[in-house]
C-alpha positions, 0 to 999 in steps of 0.5 A, a space after each residue: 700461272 705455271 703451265 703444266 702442259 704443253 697444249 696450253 701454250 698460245 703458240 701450239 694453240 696457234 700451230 694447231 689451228 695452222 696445221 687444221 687450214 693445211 689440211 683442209 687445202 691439201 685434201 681439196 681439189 688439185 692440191 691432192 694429187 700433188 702428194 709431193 708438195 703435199 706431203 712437204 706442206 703437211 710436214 712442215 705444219 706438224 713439225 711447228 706442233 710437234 717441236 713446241 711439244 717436244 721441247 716444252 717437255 724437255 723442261 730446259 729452258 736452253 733446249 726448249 728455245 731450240 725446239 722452238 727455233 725449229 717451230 719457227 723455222 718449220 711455220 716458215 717453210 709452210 709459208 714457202 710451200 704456200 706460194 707453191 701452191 699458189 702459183 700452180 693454182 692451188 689455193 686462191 688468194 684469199 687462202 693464200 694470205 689466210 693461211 700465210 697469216 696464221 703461220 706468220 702469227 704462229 711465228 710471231 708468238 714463238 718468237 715471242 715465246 723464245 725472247 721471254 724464255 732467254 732473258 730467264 735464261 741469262 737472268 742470275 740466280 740467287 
């Protein structure tokens, strides 16, 4: 199956779902008002989304990897801020490791994503 779109990809599905948990945590109580924190945080998950995207459309196996290295980069910046805002009270525990999951699943399938798409860059052509 050739896939002709970038949101059929399993791991923009998954960045898109991480991107909707961060959201619904910064738009609550305390977290709100930290626009810094915030702001980063809501950067970063956007960035995972938009990188994929942005690479997928380049149609470069070579560039999209690069992209994709960003995602994953960006799925683990998110990770960072999130202990940010679990040390200073603003998401629990329980949606602390939630939201900590769905970002290290998004990794994972990126990186999965970008192994498949390097052995079809180094595999000979006829």
């Amino acid at each position: 199956m050739k896939l002709t779109r970038f949101e059929d990809l399993d791991c923009w599905q998954e960045a898109r779902k991480l991107t909707q948990m961060i959201y619904k945590a910064t738009n609550q109580g305390p977290f709100q008002k930290d626009l810094r924190l915030s702001g980063q945080i809501q950067a970063a998950t956007a960035s995972v989304m938009a990188n994929i995207s942005e690479g997928f459309i380049r149609r470069s196996s070579k560039e999209f990897t690069q992209f994709l290295f960003i995602a994953m980069s960006s799925a683990a910046e998110v990770q960072s801020h999130l202990y940010i805002a679990l040390d200073q009270g603003y998401i629990d525990q329980e949606d602390f490791d939630r939201i900590y999951d769905q970002a290290n699943k998004t990794a994972m399938i990126i990186s999965g994503l970008i192994k498949y798409l390097r052995t079809k860059q180094t595999k000979p052509t006829k």
